[in-house]
C-alpha positions in Angstrom: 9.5 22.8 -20.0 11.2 22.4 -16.8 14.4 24.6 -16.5 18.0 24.3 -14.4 18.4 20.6 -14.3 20.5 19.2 -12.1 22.0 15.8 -12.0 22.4 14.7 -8.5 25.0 11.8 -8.0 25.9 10.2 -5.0 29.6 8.1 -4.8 30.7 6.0 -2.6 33.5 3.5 -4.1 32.5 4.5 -7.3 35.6 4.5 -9.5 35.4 1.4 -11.3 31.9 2.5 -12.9 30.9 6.1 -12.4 32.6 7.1 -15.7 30.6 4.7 -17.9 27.4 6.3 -16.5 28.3 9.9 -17.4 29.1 7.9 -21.0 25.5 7.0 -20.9 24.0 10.1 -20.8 22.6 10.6 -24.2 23.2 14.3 -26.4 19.2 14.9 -26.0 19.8 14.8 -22.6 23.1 16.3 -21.8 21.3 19.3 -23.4 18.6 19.5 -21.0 21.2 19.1 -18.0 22.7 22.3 -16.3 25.1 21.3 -13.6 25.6 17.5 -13.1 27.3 17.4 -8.8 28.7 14.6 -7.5 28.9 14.1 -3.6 32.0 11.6 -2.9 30.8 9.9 0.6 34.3 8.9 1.6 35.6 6.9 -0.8 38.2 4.7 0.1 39.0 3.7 -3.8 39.8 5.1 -6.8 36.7 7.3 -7.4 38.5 10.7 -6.7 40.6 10.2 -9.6 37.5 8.9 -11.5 35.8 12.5 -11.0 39.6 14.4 -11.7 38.8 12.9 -15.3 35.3 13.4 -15.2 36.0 17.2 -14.4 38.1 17.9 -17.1 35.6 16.4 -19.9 32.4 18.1 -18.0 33.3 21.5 -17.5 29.7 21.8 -15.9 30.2 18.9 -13.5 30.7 19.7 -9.4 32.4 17.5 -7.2 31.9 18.1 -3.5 33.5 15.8 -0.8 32.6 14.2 2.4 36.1 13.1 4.1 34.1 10.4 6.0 31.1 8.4 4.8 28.1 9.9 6.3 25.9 7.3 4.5 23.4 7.8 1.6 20.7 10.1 3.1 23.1 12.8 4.4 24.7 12.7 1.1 21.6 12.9 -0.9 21.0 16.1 2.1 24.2 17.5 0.3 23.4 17.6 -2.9 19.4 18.9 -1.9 21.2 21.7 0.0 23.5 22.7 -3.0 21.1 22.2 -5.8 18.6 24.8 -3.8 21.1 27.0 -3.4 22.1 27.3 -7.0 18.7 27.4 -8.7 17.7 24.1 -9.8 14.5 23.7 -10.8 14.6 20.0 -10.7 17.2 17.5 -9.1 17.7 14.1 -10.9 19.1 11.7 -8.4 21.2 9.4 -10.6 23.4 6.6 -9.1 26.8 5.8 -9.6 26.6 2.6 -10.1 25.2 2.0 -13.1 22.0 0.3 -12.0 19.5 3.0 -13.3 19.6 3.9 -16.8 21.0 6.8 -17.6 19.4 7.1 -20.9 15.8 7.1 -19.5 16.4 10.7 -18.4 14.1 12.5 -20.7 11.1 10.5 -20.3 11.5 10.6 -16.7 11.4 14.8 -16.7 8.3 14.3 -19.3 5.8 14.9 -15.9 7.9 17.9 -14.7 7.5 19.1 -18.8 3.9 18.8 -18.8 3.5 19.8 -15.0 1.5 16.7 -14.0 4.2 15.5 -11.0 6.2 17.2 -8.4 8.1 14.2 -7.9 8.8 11.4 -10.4 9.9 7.6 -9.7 11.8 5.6 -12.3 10.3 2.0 -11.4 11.6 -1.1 -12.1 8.0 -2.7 -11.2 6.4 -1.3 -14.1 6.2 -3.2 -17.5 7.3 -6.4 -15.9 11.0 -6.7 -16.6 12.3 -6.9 -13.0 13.0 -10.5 -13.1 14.3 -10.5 -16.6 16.8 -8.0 -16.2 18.4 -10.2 -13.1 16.7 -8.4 -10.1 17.2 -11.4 -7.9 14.6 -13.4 -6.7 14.6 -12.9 -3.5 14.7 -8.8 -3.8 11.7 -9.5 -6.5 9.3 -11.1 -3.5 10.8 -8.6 -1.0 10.2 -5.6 -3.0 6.6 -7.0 -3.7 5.7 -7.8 -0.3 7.0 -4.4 1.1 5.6 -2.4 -1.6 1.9 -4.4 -0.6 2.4 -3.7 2.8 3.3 0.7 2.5 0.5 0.4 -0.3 -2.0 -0.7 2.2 0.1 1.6 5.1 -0.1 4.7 2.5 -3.1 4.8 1.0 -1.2 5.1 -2.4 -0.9 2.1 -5.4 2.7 2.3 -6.5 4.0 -0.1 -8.1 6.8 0.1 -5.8 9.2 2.0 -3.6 12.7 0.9 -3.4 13.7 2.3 -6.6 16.5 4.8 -6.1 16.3 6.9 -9.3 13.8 9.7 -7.7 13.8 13.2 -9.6 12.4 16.1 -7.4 10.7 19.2 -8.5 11.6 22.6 -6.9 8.7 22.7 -5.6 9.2 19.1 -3.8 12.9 20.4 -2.7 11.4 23.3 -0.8 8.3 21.6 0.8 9.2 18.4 1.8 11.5 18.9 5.4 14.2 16.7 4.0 16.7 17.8 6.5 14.8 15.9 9.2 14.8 12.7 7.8 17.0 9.3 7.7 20.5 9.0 6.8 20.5 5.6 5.5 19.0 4.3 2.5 15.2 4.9 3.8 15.7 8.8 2.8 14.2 8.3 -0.4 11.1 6.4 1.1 10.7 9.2 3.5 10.3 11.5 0.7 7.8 9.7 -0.8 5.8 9.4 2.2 5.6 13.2 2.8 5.4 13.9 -0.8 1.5 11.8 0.1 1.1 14.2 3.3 2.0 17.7 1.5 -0.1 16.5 -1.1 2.6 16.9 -3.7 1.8 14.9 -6.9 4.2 11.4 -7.5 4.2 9.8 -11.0 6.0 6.7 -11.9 7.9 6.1 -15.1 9.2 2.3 -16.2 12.7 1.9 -16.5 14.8 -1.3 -17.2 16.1 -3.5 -14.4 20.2 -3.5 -14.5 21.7 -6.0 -12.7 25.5 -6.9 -13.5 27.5 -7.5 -10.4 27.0 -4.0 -9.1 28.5 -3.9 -5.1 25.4 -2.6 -3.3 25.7 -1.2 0.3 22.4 -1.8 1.0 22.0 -4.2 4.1 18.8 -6.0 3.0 17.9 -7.0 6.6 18.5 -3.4 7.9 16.9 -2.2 5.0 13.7 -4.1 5.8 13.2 -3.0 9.4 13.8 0.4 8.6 11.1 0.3 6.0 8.6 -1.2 8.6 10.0 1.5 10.9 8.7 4.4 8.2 5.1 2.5 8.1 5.1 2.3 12.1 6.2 6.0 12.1 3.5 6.9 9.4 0.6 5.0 11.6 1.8 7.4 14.3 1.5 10.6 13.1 5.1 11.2 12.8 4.9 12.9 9.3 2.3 14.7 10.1 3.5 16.7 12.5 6.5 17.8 10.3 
């Protein structure tokens, strides 16, 4: 059984619903988890105050601070850097929005348990429930499309990879050259991508598709091109060579 879990939480304007996911954490869980750390990306909202409470009910709970957004990737960088530094054996990178369920965290350390993954996906593709748990329909064909395309780019068949709840093995935190990858919302692409050219081992767990009227930064358009950007760069040899 995997030991040292962290929770790794990015928040950016997170105050109206980052408490409400540390509510959903179930007991089973909460035992499992070592130090939860929470990277707050320069919020410009209540979501300092949010993590004052947090802090007084988790007395295992980190807060570090970013006085200026420095956008997703470099936060998730943050949290990487600290959880290596402290021990973890495996980092659980939970959002602060809500949108990926808390209460799925024991079946998604199940691979580390057993020692069948390095790197685990919760995927909201698997089991078919994407569309009935409101993922939009125009982010349902989007995923789909983009996931056939880095299937075919990849050589992999996942069933997709824009999902944002990622846990990493130790072993994935030291070998995967994280520091040299995007800033933006492609990071956790990236990672998948040389988790496939270290030969690390990626399994993918269902979880339920969330969708109530969440704010997401993600600029779909952006988003897209920087995804095509990652296949281009993997065609190239870019990941390779790192």
């Amino acid at each position: 059984m995997v030991e040292n879990v962290f929770v790794l939480m990015p928040a950016y304007n997170a105050g109206a619903t980052i408490e409400r996911v540390f509510e959903r954490i179930p007991p089973e869980a909460r035992q499992r988890i070592r130090r939860y750390v929470v990277v707050n990306d320069g919020s410009k909202d209540n979501t300092a105050e949010a993590l004052a409470r947090l802090e007084r009910q988790f007395p295992n709970l980190v807060v570090l601070t970013h006085e200026k957004n420095r956008g997703y990737g470099e936060a998730e960088k943050t949290l990487l850097r600290y959880a290596l530094k402290e021990g973890a054996g495996a980092g659980i990178l939970l959002h602060s929005d809500g949108q990926y369920s808390p209460e799925k965290i024991i079946e998604l350390l199940e691979p580390f348990d057993r020692d069948t993954a390095d790197m685990v996906q919760g995927s909201r593709m698997l089991g078919g429930g994407a569309l009935k748990g409101g993922m939009p329909l125009y982010k349902f064909i989007a995923n789909k499309t983009l996931t056939a395309l880095e299937n075919l780019a990849f050589g992999m068949k996942l069933a997709e990879y824009h999902s944002g709840y990622m846990l990493y093995s130790r072993r994935a935190m030291e070998t995967i050259p994280w520091e040299k990858l995007s800033n933006s919302f492609d990071f956790d692409l990236e990672m998948m991508v040389l988790a496939r050219v270290k030969g690390l081992r990626i399994a993918e767990i269902a979880i339920p598709t969330i969708y109530a009227g969440e704010k997401s930064h993600v600029r779909p358009i952006k988003y897209g091109f920087d995804v095509l950007s990652v296949m281009l760069d993997y065609k190239r040899g870019k990941y390779h060579a790192m």
